[in-house]
C-alpha positions as CSV (number, residue, x, y, z in Angstrom):
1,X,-170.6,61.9,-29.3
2,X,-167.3,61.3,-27.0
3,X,-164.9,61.8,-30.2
4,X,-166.8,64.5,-31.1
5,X,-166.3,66.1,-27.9
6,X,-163.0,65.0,-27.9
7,X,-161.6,66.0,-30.9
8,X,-163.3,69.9,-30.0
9,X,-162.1,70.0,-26.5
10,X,-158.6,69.2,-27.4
11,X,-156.3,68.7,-23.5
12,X,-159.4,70.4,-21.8
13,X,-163.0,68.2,-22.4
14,X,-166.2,69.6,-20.5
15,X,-167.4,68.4,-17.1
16,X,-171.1,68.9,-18.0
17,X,-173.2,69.8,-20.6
18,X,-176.0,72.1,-20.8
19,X,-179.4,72.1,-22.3
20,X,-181.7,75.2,-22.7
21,X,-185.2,74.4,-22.8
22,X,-188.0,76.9,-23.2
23,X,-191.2,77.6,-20.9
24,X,-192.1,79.3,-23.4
25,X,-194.0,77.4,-26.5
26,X,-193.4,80.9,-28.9
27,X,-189.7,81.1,-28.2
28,X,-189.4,77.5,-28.5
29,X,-190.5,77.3,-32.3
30,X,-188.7,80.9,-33.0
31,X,-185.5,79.3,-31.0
32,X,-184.8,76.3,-32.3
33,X,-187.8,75.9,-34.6
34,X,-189.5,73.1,-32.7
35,X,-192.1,72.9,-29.9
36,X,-191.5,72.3,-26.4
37,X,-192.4,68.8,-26.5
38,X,-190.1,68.5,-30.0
39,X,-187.0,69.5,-28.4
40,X,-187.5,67.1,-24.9
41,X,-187.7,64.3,-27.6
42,X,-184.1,66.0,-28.9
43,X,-182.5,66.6,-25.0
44,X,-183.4,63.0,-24.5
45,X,-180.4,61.4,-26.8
46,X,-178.7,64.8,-25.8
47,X,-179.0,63.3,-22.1
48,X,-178.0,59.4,-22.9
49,X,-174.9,60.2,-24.7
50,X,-173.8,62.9,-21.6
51,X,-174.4,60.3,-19.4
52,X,-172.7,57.4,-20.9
53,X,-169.4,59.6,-21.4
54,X,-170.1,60.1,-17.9
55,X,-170.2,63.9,-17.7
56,X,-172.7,65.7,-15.7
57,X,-176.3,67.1,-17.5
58,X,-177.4,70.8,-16.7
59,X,-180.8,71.3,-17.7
60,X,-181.7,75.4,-17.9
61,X,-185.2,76.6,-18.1
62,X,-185.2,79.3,-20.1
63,X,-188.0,82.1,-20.6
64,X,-189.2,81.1,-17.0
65,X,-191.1,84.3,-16.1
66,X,-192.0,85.3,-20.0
67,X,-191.3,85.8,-23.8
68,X,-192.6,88.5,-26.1
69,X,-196.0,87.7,-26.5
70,X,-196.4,84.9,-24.9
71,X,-197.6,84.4,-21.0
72,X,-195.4,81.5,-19.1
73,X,-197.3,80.4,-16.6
74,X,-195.9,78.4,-13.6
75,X,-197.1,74.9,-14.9
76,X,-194.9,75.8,-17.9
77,X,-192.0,76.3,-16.0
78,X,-192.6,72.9,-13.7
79,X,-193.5,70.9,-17.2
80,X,-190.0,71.7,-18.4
81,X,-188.2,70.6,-14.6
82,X,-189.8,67.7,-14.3
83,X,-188.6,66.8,-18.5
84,X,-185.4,68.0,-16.9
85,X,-185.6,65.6,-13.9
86,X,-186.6,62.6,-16.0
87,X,-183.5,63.3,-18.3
88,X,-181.5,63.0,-15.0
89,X,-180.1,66.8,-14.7
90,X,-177.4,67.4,-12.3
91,X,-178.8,70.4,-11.8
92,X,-181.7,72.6,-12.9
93,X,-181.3,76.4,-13.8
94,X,-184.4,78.8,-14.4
95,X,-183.6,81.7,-16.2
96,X,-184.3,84.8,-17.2
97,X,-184.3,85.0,-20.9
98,X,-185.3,88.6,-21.7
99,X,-185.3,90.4,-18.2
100,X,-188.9,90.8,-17.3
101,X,-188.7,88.6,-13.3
102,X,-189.6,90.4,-10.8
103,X,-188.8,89.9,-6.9
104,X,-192.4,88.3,-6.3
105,X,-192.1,86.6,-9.1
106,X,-188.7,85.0,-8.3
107,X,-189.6,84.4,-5.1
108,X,-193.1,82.4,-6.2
109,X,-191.1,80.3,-8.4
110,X,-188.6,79.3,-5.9
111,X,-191.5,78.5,-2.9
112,X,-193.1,76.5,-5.8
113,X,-189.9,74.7,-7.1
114,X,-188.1,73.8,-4.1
Protein backbone atom coordinates (compact mmCIF):
# COMPACT_ATOMS: atom_id res chain seq x y z
CA UNK A 1 0.00 0.00 0.00
CA UNK A 2 2.71 2.84 0.93
CA UNK A 3 4.86 1.87 -2.34
CA UNK A 4 1.99 1.77 -4.18
CA UNK A 5 1.01 5.12 -3.26
CA UNK A 6 4.39 6.06 -3.56
CA UNK A 7 5.47 5.05 -6.71
CA UNK A 8 1.86 6.90 -8.16
CA UNK A 9 2.22 10.09 -6.24
CA UNK A 10 5.71 10.57 -7.42
CA UNK A 11 7.31 14.23 -5.26
CA UNK A 12 3.60 14.84 -4.19
CA UNK A 13 1.87 11.70 -1.96
CA UNK A 14 -1.81 12.29 -0.58
CA UNK A 15 -2.63 13.64 2.85
CA UNK A 16 -5.83 11.53 3.03
CA UNK A 17 -7.66 9.12 1.33
CA UNK A 18 -11.23 8.80 0.62
CA UNK A 19 -13.80 6.23 0.65
CA UNK A 20 -17.41 6.48 -0.93
CA UNK A 21 -19.77 4.36 0.62
CA UNK A 22 -23.37 4.09 -0.36
CA UNK A 23 -26.77 4.61 1.65
CA UNK A 24 -28.08 3.28 -0.89
CA UNK A 25 -28.23 -0.83 -1.00
CA UNK A 26 -29.27 -0.52 -5.18
CA UNK A 27 -26.38 1.89 -6.05
CA UNK A 28 -24.14 -0.08 -3.97
CA UNK A 29 -24.36 -3.45 -5.97
CA UNK A 30 -24.73 -1.35 -9.45
CA UNK A 31 -21.53 0.84 -8.04
CA UNK A 32 -19.19 -1.37 -7.13
CA UNK A 33 -21.11 -4.60 -7.44
CA UNK A 34 -21.31 -5.45 -3.79
CA UNK A 35 -23.70 -4.72 -0.97
CA UNK A 36 -23.36 -2.23 1.67
CA UNK A 37 -22.25 -4.52 4.15
CA UNK A 38 -19.67 -6.12 1.33
CA UNK A 39 -17.83 -3.02 0.67
CA UNK A 40 -17.48 -1.92 4.84
CA UNK A 41 -15.78 -5.43 4.99
CA UNK A 42 -13.50 -3.92 1.82
CA UNK A 43 -13.02 0.01 3.50
CA UNK A 44 -11.87 -1.86 6.53
CA UNK A 45 -8.17 -3.01 5.10
CA UNK A 46 -8.82 0.28 3.01
CA UNK A 47 -8.73 2.01 6.55
CA UNK A 48 -5.71 -0.08 8.30
CA UNK A 49 -3.33 0.46 5.62
CA UNK A 50 -4.33 4.59 5.51
CA UNK A 51 -3.74 4.53 8.93
CA UNK A 52 -0.53 2.76 9.29
CA UNK A 53 1.02 5.07 6.46
CA UNK A 54 -0.26 7.55 8.68
CA UNK A 55 -2.42 9.59 6.27
CA UNK A 56 -5.77 10.81 7.26
CA UNK A 57 -9.22 8.57 6.25
CA UNK A 58 -12.24 10.53 4.69
CA UNK A 59 -15.26 8.47 4.71
CA UNK A 60 -18.19 10.01 2.12
CA UNK A 61 -21.64 8.89 2.31
CA UNK A 62 -22.83 8.89 -0.80
CA UNK A 63 -26.59 8.66 -2.15
CA UNK A 64 -27.58 10.17 1.39
CA UNK A 65 -31.06 11.59 0.44
CA UNK A 66 -31.79 8.84 -2.59
CA UNK A 67 -30.91 6.67 -5.70
CA UNK A 68 -33.05 5.80 -8.68
CA UNK A 69 -35.37 3.49 -7.30
CA UNK A 70 -34.49 3.02 -4.23
CA UNK A 71 -35.72 5.07 -0.90
CA UNK A 72 -32.65 5.96 1.65
CA UNK A 73 -33.95 6.40 4.68
CA UNK A 74 -32.17 8.15 7.54
CA UNK A 75 -31.10 4.88 9.44
CA UNK A 76 -29.31 4.18 6.12
CA UNK A 77 -27.47 7.10 6.13
CA UNK A 78 -26.41 6.80 10.11
CA UNK A 79 -25.61 2.80 9.35
CA UNK A 80 -22.97 3.98 6.97
CA UNK A 81 -21.37 6.94 9.65
CA UNK A 82 -21.19 4.99 12.34
CA UNK A 83 -19.12 2.06 9.74
CA UNK A 84 -17.34 5.25 8.93
CA UNK A 85 -16.69 6.15 12.62
CA UNK A 86 -15.58 2.56 13.55
CA UNK A 87 -13.03 2.68 10.54
CA UNK A 88 -11.74 5.88 12.41
CA UNK A 89 -12.65 8.68 9.59
CA UNK A 90 -11.07 11.96 9.93
CA UNK A 91 -13.94 13.19 8.69
CA UNK A 92 -17.38 12.22 7.43
CA UNK A 93 -18.99 13.72 4.10
CA UNK A 94 -22.77 13.06 3.08
CA UNK A 95 -23.37 13.56 -0.30
CA UNK A 96 -25.55 14.19 -2.79
CA UNK A 97 -25.12 11.58 -5.43
CA UNK A 98 -27.73 12.44 -8.09
CA UNK A 99 -29.21 15.91 -6.92
CA UNK A 100 -32.50 15.05 -5.39
CA UNK A 101 -31.73 16.93 -1.30
CA UNK A 102 -33.83 19.19 -0.53
CA UNK A 103 -33.49 22.17 2.16
CA UNK A 104 -35.69 20.13 4.83
CA UNK A 105 -34.11 17.34 3.92
CA UNK A 106 -30.54 18.68 4.45
CA UNK A 107 -31.38 20.32 7.32
CA UNK A 108 -33.03 16.90 9.03
CA UNK A 109 -29.94 15.10 8.25
CA UNK A 110 -27.77 17.53 9.78
CA UNK A 111 -30.17 18.02 13.32
CA UNK A 112 -29.98 14.16 13.19
CA UNK A 113 -26.17 13.75 12.56
CA UNK A 114 -24.59 16.31 14.59
Amino acid sequence: FPVTIAATAGEFPPEKIVIFGSASEVFSKKNINCSKAESMERFSEVARKTKECGMQLRGTVSCAFGFYGDKVTMEDVTEVVTNFRELDCDDINIADTIGVATVTATQSTATVLV
